[in-house]
TIVEX-325878 format. One record per atom (N, C-alpha, C): residue number from 1; residue in one letter; atom name; y, x, z. Coordinates in Angstrom, 1 decimal, decimal comma, always signed. Layout:
BEGIN
seq_type_atom_c2_c1_c3
NUM_a_CA_Y_X_Z
...
***
This chain:
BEGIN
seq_type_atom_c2_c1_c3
1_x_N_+21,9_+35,8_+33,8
1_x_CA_+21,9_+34,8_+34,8
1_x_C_+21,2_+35,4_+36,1
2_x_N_+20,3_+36,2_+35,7
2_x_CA_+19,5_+36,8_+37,1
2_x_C_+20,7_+37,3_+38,2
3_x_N_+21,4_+38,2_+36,9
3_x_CA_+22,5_+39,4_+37,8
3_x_C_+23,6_+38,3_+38,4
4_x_N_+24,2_+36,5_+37,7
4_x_CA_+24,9_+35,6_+38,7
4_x_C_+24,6_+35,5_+39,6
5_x_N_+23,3_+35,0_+39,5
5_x_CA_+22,9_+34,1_+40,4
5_x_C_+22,1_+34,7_+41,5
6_x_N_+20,9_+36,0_+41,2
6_x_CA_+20,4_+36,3_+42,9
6_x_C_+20,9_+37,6_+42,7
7_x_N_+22,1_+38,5_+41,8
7_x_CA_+22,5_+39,6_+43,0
7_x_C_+23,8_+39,3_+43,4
8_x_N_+24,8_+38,5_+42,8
8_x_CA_+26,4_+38,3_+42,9
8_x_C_+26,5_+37,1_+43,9
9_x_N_+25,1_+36,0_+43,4
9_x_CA_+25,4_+34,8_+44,1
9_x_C_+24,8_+34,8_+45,3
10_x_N_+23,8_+35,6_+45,3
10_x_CA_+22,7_+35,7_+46,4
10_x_C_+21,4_+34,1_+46,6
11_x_N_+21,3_+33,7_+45,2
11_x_CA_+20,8_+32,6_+45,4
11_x_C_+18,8_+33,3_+45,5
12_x_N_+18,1_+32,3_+46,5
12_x_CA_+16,7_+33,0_+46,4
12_x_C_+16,1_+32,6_+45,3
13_x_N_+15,1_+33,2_+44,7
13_x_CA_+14,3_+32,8_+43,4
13_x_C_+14,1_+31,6_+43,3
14_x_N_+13,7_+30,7_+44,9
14_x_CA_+13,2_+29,3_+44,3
14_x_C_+14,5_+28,7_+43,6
15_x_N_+15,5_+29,2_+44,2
15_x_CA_+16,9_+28,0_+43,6
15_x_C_+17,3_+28,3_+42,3
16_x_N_+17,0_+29,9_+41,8
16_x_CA_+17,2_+30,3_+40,7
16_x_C_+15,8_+29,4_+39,4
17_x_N_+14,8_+29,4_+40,0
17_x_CA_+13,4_+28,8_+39,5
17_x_C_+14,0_+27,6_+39,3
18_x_N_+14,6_+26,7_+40,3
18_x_CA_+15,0_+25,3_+39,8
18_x_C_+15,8_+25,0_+38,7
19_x_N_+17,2_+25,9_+38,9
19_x_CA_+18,0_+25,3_+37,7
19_x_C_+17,4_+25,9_+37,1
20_x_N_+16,8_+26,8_+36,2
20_x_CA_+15,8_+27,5_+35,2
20_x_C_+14,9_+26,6_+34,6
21_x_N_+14,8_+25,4_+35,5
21_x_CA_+13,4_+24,2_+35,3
21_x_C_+14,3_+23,1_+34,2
22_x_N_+15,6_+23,0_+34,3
22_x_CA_+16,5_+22,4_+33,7
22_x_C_+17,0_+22,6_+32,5
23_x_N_+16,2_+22,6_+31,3
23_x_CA_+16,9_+23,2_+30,4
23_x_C_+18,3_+22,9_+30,2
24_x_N_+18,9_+21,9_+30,7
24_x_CA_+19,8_+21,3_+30,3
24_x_C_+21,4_+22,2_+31,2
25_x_N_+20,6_+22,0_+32,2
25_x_CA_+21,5_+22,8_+33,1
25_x_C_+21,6_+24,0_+33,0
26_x_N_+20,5_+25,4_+32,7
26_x_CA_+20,4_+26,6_+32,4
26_x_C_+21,1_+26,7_+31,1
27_x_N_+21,4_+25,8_+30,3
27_x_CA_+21,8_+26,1_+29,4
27_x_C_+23,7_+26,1_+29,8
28_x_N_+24,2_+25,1_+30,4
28_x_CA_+25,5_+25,2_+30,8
28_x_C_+25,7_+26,3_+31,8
29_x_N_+25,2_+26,8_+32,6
29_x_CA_+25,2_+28,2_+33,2
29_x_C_+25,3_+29,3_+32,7
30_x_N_+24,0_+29,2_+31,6
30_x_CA_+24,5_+30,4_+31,0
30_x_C_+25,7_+30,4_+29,8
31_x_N_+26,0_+29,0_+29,6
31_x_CA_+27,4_+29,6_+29,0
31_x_C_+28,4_+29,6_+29,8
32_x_N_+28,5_+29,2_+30,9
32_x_CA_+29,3_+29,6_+32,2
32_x_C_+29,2_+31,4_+32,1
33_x_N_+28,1_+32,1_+32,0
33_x_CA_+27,8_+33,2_+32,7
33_x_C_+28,5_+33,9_+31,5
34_x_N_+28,9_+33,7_+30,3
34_x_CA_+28,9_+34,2_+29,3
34_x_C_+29,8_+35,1_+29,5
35_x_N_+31,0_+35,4_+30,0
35_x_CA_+32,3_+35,9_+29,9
35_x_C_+32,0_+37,0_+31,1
36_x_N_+30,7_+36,8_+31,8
36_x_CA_+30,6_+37,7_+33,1
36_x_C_+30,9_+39,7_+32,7
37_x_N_+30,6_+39,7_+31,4
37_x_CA_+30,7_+41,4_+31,4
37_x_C_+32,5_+41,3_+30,9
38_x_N_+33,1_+40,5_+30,2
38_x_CA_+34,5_+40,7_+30,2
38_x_C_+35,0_+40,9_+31,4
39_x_N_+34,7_+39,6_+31,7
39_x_CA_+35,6_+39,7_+33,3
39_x_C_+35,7_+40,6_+34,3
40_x_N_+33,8_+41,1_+34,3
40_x_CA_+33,7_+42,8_+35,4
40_x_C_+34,4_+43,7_+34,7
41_x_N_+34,8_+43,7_+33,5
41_x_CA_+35,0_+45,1_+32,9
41_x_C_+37,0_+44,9_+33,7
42_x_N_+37,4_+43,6_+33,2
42_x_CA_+38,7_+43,1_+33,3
42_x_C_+38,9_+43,6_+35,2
43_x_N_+38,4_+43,8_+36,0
43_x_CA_+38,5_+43,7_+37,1
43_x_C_+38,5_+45,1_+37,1
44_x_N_+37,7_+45,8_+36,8
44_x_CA_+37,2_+46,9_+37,5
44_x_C_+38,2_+47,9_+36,8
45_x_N_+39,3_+47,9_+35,6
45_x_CA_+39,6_+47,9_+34,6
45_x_C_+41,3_+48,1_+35,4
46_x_N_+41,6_+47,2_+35,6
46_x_CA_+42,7_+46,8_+36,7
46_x_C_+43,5_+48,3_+37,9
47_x_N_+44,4_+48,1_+37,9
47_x_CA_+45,1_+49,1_+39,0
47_x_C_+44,0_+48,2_+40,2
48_x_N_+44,5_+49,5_+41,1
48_x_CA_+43,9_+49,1_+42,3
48_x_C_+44,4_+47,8_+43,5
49_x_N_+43,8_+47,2_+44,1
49_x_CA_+44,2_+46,5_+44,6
49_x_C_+45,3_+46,1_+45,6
50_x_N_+45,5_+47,2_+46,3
50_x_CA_+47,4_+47,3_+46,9
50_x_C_+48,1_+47,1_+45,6
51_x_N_+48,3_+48,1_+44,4
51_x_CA_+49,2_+47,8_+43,5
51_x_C_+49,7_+46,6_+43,0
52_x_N_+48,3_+45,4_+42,8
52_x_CA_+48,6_+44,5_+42,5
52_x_C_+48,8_+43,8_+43,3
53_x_N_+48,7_+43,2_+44,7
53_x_CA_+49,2_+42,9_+45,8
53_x_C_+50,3_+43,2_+46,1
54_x_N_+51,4_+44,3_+45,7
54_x_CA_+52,9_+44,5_+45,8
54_x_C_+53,5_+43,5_+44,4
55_x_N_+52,7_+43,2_+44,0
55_x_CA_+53,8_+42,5_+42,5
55_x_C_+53,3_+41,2_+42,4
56_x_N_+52,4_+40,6_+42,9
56_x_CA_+52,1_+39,3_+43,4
56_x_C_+53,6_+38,0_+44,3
57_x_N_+54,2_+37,3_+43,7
57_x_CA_+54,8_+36,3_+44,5
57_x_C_+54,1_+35,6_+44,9
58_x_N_+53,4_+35,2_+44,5
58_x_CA_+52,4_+33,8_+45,0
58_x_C_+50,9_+34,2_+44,6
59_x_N_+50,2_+34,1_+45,5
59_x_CA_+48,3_+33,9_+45,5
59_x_C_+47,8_+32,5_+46,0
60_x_N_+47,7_+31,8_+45,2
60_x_CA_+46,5_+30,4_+45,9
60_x_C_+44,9_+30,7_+45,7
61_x_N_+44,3_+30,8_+46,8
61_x_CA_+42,7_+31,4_+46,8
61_x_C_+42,8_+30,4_+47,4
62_x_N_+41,3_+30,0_+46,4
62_x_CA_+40,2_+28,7_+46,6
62_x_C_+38,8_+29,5_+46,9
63_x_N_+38,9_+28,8_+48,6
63_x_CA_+37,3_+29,1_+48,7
63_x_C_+36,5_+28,0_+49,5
64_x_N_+35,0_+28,0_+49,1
64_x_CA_+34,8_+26,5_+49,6
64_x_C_+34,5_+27,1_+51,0
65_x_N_+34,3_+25,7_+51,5
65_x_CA_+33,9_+26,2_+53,2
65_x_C_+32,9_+26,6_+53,7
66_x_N_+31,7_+26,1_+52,8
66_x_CA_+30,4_+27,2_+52,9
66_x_C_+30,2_+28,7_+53,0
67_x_N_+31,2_+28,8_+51,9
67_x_CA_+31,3_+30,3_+52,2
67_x_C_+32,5_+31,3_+52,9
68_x_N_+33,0_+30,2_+53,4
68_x_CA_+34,6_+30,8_+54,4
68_x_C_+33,7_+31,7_+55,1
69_x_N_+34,2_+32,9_+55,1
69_x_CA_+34,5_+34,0_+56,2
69_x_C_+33,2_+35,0_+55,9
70_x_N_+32,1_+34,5_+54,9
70_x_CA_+30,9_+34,9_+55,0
70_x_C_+31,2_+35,7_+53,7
71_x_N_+30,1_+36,8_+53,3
71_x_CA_+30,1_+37,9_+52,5
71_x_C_+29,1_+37,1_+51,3
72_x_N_+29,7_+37,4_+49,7
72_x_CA_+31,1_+38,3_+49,3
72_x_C_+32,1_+37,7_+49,5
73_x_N_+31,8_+36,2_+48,8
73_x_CA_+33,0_+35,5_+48,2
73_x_C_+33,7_+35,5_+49,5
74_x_N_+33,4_+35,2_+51,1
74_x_CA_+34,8_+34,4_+51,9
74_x_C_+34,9_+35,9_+52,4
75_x_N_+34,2_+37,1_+52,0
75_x_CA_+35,1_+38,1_+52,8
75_x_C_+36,2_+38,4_+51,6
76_x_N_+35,9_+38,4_+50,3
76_x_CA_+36,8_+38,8_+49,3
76_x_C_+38,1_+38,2_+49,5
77_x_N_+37,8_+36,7_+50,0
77_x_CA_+39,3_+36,4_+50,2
77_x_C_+39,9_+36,5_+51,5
78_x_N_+39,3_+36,5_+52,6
78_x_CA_+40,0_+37,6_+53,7
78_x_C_+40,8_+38,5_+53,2
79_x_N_+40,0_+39,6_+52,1
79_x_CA_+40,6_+40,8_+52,3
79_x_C_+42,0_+40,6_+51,2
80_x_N_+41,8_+40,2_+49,9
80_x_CA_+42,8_+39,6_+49,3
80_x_C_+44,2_+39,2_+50,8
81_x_N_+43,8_+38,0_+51,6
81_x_CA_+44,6_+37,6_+51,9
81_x_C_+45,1_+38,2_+52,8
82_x_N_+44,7_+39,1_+53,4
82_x_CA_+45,5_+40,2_+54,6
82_x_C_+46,5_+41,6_+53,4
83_x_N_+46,1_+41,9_+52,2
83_x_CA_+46,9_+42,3_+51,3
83_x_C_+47,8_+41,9_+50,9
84_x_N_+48,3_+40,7_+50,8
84_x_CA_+49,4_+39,4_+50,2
84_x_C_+49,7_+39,2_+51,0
85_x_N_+51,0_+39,2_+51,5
85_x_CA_+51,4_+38,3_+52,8
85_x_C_+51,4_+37,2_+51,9
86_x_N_+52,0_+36,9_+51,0
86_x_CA_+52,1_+35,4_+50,3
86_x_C_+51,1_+34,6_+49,9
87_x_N_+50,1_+34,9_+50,1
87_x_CA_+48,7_+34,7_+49,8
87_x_C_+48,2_+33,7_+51,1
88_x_N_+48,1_+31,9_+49,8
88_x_CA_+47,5_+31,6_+51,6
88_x_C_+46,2_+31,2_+50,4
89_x_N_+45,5_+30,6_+51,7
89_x_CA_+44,0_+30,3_+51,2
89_x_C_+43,3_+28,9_+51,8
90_x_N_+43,2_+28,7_+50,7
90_x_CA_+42,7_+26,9_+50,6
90_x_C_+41,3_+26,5_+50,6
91_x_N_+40,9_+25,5_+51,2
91_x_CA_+39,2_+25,3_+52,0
91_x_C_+38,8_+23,9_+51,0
92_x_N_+37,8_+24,3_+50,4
92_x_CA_+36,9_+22,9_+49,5
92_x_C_+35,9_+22,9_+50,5
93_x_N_+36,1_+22,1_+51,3
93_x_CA_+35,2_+21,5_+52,8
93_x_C_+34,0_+21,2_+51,9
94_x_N_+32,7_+21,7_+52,2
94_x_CA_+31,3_+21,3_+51,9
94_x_C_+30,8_+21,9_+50,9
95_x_N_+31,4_+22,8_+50,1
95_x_CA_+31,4_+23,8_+48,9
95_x_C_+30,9_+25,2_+49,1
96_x_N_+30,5_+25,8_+48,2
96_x_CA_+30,2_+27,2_+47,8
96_x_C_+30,7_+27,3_+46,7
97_x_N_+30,2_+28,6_+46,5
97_x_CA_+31,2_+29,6_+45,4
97_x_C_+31,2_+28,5_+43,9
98_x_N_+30,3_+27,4_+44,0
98_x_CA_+30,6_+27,0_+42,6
98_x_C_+31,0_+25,7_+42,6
99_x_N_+31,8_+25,4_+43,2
99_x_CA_+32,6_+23,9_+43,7
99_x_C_+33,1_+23,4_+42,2
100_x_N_+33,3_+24,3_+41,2
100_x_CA_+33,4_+23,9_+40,0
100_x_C_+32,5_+23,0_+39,2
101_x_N_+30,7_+23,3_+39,4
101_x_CA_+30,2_+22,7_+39,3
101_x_C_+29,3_+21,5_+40,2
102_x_N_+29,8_+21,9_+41,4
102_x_CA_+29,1_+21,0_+42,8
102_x_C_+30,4_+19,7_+43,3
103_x_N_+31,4_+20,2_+42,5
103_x_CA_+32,5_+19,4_+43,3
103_x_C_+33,7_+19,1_+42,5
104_x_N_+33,5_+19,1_+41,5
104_x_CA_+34,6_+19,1_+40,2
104_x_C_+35,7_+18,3_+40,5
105_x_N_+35,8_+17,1_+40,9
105_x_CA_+36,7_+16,0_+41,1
105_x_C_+37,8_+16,6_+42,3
106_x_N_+37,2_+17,2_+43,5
106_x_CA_+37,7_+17,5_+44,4
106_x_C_+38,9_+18,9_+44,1
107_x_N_+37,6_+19,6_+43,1
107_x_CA_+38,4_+21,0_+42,8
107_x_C_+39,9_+20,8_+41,9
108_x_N_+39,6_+19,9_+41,2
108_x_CA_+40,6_+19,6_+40,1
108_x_C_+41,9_+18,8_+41,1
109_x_N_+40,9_+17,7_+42,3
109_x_CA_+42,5_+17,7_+43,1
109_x_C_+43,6_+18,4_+43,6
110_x_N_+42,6_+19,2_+44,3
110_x_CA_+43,1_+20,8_+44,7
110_x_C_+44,4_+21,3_+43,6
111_x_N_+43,5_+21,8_+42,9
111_x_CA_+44,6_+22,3_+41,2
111_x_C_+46,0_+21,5_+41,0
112_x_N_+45,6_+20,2_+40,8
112_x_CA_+47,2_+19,5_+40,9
112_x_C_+47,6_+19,6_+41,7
113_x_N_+47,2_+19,5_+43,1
113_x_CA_+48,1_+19,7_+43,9
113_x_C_+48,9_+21,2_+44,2
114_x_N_+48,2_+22,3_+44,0
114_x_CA_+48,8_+23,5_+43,9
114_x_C_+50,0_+23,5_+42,7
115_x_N_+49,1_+22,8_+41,6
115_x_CA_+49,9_+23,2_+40,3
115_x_C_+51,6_+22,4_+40,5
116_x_N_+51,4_+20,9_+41,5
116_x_CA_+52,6_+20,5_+41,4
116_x_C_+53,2_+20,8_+42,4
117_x_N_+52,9_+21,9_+43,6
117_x_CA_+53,7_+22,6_+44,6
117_x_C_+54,2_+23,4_+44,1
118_x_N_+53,8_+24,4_+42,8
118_x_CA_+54,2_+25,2_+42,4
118_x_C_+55,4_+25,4_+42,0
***
């Protein structure tokens, strides 16, 4: 959770201190966090990023608006989306990187609605 949340997520210790005060909450985080060495290994693991950007039809990137344009998450999807021409990129207004847990209702709207454009 350390390496989530203040080197990936950039959160400061007090905010890390809070949910940490939560057993309840630390405990859904970290099984959130659980899959984090799969998934880095899964990424890093991967052809490089042009390659998969040529075999891509469709990219839908979700990023909330808090962190549009700002480093990592809204530069990641810049750079994604200048790779993809097909790649557009979708704004959860009032969100950060974890609109999953800050904004569930909203995020899930989003989802159907992609899912039923699709």
């Amino acid at each position: 959770m350390e390496i989530v949340h203040r080197r990936i997520a950039g959160l400061d210790g007090a905010v890390v201190d809070a949910l940490r005060a939560d057993p309840e909450v630390w405990e859904a985080l970290r099984a959130l966090a659980a899959p984090l060495h799969a998934e880095t290994a899964a990424l890093y693991g991967e052809p490089a990023p042009d390659s998969l950007a040529r075999r891509a039809d469709r990219v839908d990137l979700i990023v909330g608006g808090a962190n549009r344009g700002t480093a990592p998450y809204g530069t990641s999807f810049d750079e994604v989306a200048r790779r993809v021409p097909a790649a557009e990129v979708h704004e959860l207004p009032g969100q950060g990187h974890m609109a999953h847990l800050q904004g569930p209702a909203e995020l899930a709207r989003l989802l159907e609605a992609l899912a039923a454009a699709g």
